[in-house]
N, C-alpha and C positions, 0 to 999 in steps of 0.2 A: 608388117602389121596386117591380120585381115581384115578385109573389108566392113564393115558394119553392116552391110546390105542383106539382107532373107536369106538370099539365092548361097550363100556361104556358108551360115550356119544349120545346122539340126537338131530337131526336137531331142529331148532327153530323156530315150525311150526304156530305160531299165531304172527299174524301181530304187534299186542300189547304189546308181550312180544316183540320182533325185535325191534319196537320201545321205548319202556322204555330204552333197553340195549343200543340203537343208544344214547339217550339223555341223560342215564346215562355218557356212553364214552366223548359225546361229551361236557358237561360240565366241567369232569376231565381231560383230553387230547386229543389233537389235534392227537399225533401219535397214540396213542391206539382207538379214536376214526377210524382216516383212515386205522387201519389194520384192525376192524371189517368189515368197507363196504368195503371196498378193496377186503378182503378176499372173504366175502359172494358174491359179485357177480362178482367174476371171477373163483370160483370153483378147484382152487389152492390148492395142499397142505401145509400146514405151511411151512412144512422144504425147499421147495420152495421159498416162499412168503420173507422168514427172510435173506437171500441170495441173493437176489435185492439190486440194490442199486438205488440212486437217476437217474444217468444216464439210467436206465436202461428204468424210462417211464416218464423222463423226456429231457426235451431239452433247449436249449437258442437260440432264432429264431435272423432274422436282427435286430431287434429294443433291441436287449439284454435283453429282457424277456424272463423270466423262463417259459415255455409253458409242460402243460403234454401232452402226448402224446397218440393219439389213439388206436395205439396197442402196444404192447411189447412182444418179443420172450423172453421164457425162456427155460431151456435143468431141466429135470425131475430128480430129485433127483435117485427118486426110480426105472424109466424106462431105464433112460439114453435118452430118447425121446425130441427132439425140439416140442415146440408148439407155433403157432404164434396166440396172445392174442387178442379181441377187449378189450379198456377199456371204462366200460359203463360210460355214460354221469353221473350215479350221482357218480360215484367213480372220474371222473376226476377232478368235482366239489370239492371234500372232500378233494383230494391229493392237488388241487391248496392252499386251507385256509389252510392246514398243512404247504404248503412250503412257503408260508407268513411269517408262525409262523417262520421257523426255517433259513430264509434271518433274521430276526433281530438279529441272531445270529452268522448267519456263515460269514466268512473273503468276502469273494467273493460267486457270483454265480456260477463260474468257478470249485469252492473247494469246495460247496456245491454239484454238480452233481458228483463227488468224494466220498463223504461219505454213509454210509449204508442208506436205505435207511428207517430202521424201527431201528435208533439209539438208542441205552443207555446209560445212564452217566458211565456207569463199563465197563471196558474192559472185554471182555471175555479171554479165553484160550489161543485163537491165538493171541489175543492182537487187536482184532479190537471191537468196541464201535458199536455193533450191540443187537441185543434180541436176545435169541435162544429161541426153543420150550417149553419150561419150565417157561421162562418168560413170552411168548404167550399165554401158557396155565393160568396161575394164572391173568393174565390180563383177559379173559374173565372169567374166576371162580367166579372170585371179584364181577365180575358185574353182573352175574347170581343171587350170593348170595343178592347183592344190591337191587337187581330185584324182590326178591322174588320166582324167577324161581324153581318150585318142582321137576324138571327132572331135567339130567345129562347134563350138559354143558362143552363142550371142544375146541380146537382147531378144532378138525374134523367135529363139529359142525359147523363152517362157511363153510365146502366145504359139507356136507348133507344138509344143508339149500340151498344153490346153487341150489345142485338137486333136493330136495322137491319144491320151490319153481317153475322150470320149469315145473316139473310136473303137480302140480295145476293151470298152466298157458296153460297144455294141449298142451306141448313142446311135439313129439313124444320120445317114451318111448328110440328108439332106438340112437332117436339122445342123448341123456341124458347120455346112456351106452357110446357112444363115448365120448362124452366130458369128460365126469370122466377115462374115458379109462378103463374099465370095461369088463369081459371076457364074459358074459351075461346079457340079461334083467332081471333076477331073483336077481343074485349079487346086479344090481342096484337098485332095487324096493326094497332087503332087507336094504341096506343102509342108504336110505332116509326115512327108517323108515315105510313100505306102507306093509302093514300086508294083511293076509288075511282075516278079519274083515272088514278091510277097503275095499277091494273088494269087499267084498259078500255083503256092503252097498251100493255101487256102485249099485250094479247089481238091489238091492230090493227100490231104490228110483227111477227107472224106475216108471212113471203114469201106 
């Protein structure tokens, strides 16, 4: 079994593998599909992520729609840190056709923004019907292995993907280091997987 740890996995750096694993997800589940993009573009740790509840980026506006919401505050696991969230447009999209899915289920909307927000049919430990990282993890494992994927795929994988992707989007390196919260740009450059190979190509595909 591998390890669940960072140091194991890697970012999801080809567009094609992203999307096999999107369209795998999204044929299988609506919720395992919305914590892949979920995850990937808000740059969140899992243990984070599984800890959210429906309230937390959602709302019920005048008209008694269920509406997600643009940002959302969460307090860091591991920092003890507040961070106030944007949620990208296609993650709001994904959360909304999730909570379609799980209105044809739930008692009310009321008692839906009440429940975890990345539910399981099992109770856990504490007794609440949430996923923990473990579950998280073999949920993207699956689809890795479905996928064909020949690297290491994990949870950590959606919050390196995050940063890889800013990256090759030519996001400054420094904002990147903030957003992961990161104690320098080298920590974050070795995360997202950016080698020195990969530089020294940079440098020699100069004209």
């Amino acid at each position: 079994m591998l390890s669940l740890g960072s140091r194991t996995t890697q970012p999801i750096r080809s567009a094609s593998d992203r999307e096999a694993i999107e369209q795998y997800l999204y044929r299988r589940s609506a919720r395992d599909h919305a914590l892949f993009v979920f995850g990937m573009r808000t740059g969140r740790r899992i243990s984070d992520l599984v800890k959210l509840d429906v309230a937390d980026v959602a709302y019920i506006d005048r008209r008694g729609r269920l509406c997600v919401k643009e940002r959302f505050e969460i307090k860091e696991k591991k920092t003890g840190k507040r961070a106030d969230i944007i949620i990208h447009p296609r993650a709001r999209r994904v959360l909304s056709r999730y909570f379609r899915e799980r209105m044809m289920t739930a008692p009310t909307k009321g008692r839906l923004l009440l429940e975890p927000l990345f539910k399981s049919r099992q109770a856990n430990k504490s007794g609440e019907f949430r996923i923990g990282t473990s579950h998280a993890w073999r949920i993207l494992k699956r689809a890795a292995v479905a996928c064909e994927l020949n690297y290491r795929v994990g949870t950590h994988s959606l919050r390196k993907t995050f940063g890889y992707c800013l990256y090759h989007e030519g996001v400054n390196l420094e904002l990147i280091q903030k957003l992961l919260n990161h104690s320098s740009p080298e920590v974050t450059l070795a995360y997202i997987g950016i080698t020195q190979d990969n530089l020294d190509d940079a440098i020699l595909s100069i004209p």
